[in-house]
C-alpha positions in Angstrom: -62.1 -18.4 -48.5 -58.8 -18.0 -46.9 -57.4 -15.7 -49.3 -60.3 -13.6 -49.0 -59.5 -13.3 -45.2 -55.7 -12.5 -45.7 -56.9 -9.1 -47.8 -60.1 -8.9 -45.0 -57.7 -6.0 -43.3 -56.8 -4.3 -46.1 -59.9 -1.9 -46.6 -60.0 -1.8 -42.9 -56.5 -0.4 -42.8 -56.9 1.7 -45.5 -59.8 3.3 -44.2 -58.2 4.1 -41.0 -55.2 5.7 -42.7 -57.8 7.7 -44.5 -59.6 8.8 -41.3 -56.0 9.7 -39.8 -55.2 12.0 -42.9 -58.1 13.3 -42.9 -58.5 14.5 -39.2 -54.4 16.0 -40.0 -55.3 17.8 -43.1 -59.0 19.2 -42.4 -58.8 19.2 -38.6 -56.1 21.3 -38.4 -55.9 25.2 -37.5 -55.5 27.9 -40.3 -52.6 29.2 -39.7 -51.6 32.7 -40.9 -48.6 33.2 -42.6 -45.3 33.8 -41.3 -43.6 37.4 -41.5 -40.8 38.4 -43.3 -38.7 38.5 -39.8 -39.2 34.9 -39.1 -38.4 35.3 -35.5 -41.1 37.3 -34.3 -44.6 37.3 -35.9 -46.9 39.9 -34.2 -50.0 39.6 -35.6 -51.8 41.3 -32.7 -49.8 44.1 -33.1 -48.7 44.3 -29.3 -45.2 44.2 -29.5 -42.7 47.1 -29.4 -40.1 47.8 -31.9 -37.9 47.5 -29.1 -38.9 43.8 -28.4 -39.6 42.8 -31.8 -35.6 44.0 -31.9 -34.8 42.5 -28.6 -36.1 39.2 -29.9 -35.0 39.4 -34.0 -31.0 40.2 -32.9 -30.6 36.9 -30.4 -32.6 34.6 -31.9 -30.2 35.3 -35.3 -27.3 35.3 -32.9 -28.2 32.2 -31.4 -29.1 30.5 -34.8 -25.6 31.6 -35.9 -23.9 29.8 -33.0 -26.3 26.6 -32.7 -28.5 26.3 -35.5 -31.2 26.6 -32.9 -34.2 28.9 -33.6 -36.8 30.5 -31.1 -39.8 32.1 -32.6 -42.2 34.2 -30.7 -46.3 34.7 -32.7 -48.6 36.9 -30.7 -52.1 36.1 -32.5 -55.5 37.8 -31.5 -57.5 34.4 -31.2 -56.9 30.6 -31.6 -60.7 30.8 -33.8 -62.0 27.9 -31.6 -58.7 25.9 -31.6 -56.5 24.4 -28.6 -53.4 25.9 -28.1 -52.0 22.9 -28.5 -53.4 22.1 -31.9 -52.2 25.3 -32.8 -48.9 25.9 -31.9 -48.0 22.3 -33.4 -49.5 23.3 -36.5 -48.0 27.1 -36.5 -44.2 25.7 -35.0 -45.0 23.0 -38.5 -45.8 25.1 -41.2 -43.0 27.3 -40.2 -40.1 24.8 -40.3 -38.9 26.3 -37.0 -35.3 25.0 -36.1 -32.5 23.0 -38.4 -33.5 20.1 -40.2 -31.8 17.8 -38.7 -31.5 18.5 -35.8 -35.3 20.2 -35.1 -34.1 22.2 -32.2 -36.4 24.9 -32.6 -38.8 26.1 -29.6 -42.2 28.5 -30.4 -43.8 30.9 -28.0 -47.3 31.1 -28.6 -49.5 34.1 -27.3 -53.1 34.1 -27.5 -54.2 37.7 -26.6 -58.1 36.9 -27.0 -58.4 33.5 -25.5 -55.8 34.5 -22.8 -53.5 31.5 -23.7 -50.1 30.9 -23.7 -48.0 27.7 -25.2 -44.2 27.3 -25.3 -43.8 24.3 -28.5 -41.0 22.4 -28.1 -38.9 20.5 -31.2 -37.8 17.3 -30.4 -34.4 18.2 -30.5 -34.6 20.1 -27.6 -37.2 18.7 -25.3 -34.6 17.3 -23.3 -33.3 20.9 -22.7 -36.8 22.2 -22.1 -38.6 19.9 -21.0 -42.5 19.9 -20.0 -41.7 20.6 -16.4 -39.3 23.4 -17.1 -41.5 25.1 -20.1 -44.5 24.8 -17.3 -42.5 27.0 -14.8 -41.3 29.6 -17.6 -44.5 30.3 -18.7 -45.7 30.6 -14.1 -42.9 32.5 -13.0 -41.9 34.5 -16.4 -44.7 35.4 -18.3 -48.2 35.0 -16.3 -47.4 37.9 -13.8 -47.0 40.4 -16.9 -49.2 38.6 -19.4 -52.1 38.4 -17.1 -51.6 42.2 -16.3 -51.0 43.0 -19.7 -48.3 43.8 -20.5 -47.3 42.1 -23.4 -43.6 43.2 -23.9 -42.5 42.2 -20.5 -43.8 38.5 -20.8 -42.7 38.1 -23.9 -39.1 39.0 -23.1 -39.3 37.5 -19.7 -40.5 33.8 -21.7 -38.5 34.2 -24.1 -35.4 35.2 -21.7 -36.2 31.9 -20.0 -36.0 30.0 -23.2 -32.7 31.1 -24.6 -30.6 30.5 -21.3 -31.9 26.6 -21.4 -30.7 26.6 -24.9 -27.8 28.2 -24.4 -27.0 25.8 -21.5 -28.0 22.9 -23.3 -25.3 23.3 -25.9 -23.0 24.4 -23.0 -22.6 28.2 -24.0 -22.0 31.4 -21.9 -25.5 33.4 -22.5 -25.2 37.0 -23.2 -25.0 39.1 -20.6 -28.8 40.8 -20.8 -30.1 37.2 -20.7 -28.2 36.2 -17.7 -29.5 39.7 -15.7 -32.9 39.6 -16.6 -33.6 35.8 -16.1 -36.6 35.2 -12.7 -36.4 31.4 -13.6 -36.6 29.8 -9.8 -33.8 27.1 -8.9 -36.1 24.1 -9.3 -35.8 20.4 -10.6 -36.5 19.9 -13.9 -37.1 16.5 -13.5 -39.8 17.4 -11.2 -42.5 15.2 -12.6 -44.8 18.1 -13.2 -46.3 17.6 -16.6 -48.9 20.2 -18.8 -52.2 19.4 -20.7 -50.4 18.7 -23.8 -52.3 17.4 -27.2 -51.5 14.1 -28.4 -54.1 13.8 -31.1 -52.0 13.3 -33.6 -49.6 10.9 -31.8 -52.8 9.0 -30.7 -54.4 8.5 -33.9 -51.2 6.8 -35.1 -51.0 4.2 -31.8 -54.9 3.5 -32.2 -54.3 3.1 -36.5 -51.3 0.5 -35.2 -53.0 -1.0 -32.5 -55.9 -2.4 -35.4 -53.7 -3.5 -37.6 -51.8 -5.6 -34.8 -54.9 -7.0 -33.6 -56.0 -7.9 -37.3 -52.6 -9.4 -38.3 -52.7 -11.9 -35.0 -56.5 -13.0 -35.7 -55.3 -13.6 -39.0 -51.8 -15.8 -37.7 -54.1 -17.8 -34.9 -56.8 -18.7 -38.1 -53.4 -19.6 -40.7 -52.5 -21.9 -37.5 -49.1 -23.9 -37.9 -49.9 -24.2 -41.9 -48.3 -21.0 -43.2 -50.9 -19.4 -43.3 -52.1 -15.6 -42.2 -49.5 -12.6 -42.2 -46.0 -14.6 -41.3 -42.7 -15.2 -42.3 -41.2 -12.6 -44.9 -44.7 -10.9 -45.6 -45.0 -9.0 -42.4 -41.2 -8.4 -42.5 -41.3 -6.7 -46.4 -44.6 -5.4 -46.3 -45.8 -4.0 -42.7 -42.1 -3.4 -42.2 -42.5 -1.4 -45.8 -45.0 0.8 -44.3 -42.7 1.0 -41.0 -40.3 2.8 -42.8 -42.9 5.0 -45.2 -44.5 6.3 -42.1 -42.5 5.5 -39.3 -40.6 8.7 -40.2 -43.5 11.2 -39.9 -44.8 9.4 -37.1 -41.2 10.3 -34.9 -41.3 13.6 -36.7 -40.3 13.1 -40.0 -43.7 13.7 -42.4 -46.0 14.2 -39.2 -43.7 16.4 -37.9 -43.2 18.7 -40.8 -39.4 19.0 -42.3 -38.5 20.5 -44.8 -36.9 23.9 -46.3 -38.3 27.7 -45.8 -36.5 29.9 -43.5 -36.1 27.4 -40.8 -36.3 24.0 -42.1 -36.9 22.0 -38.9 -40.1 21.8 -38.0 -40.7 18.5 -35.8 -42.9 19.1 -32.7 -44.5 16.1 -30.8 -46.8 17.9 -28.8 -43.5 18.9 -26.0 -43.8 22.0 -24.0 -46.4 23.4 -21.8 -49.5 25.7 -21.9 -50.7 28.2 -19.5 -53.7 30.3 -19.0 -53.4 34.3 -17.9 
């Protein structure tokens, strides 16, 4: 009888992991595919050549220098989806930033839907964080975007974005950056936070929570006896799934990773949205 309630949680569990995948592999946006320029993906066509330029030359130059990478994707329509959901999906599946060090930042333009997301990789939300992304998108892009014109915003965002990079690996921007920035003198520890999604992130705490809760009631019915879930069990096997999934949890798997033209790819949610 006891042994049948030590392996009570296991279906439990495994049906919650199931759920989790599930909801990240059918719940998630269709994304379309990334162009050949990496760095700008226009598939509104919007942009000018001159911008689509503008953006390509400094976003190499600055990859060169850093290994950061800043994308921009204009898309007609977010087909029913957050922003949110899918910029964290889009900044994903296209490994934006290095690998290791997932400093890669995505600016997300909705035409349709009148949307506008700056993703942040975790390597970088310290540099940009929610607070900061929030008054780039207010002060940088809105006026334009809302008026549209596309090109401005774009460059006025995007501007915005690559003198926080810049700064945060303590580099001189280039000149046109410097000139053309609006970004107001604020605290970027304001406080001020955006409506960011966190399903993913809580999915995983609610999956953990269970299993914590089913692991004591199990330890309180074991009692002083050995019993339950203690000892070197919960050290080897929970702490075997710790390091399985822990990973893509902090932006490892969950995150993305991995390869293609950027390689990064590790987004929890940072950055900030704005309507227009």
């Amino acid at each position: 009888m006891k042994k049948k309630r030590k392996i009570l949680w296991l279906p439990v569990f495994l049906v919650c992991l199931l759920t989790v995948q599930a909801v990240q592999v059918f719940g998630a946006p269709e994304i379309p595919r990334q162009t050949s320029e990496f760095y700008v993906n226009d598939f509104a066509d919007v942009l000018s050549e001159e911008t689509e330029t503008y953006v390509v030359q400094r976003s190499k130059a600055l990859a060169e220098e850093t290994k950061a990478q800043v994308v921009v994707s204009i898309v007609e329509s977010l087909d029913g989806d957050t922003i949110e959901d899918y910029a964290n999906t889009m900044f994903r599946q296209y490994k934006i930033g290095d690998e290791k060090e997932n400093n890669g930042v995505l600016i997300l333009v909705a035409i349709r839907d009148r949307e506008v997301r700056i993703e942040v990789g975790y390597g970088l939300e310290g540099a940009i964080n929610d607070a900061k992304a929030g008054r780039i998108i207010r002060s940088q892009g809105t006026p334009y975007l809302k008026e549209d014109d596309w090109n401005t915003g774009v460059k006025m965002m995007y501007t915005g974005v690559m003198e926080a990079v810049y700064e945060e690996y303590g580099l001189q921007p280039p000149a046109e950056l410097e000139t053309e920035s609006l970004l107001p003198e604020e605290d970027a520890d304001s406080g001020e936070s955006s409506d960011d999604s966190k399903t993913g992130d809580i999915l995983w705490i609610i999956l953990v929570v269970i299993i914590l809760i089913l692991l004591n009631n199990n330890n309180r019915r074991g009692g002083r006896r050995g019993g339950g879930f203690r000892g070197p069990y919960i050290g080897g096997g929970f702490g075997g799934f710790g390091g399985g999934f822990g990973g893509g949890f902090g932006g490892g798997g969950f995150g993305g990773g991995g390869g293609s033209s950027g390689g990064g790819g590790s987004s929890g949610g940072g950055g900030a949205s704005g309507r227009f």
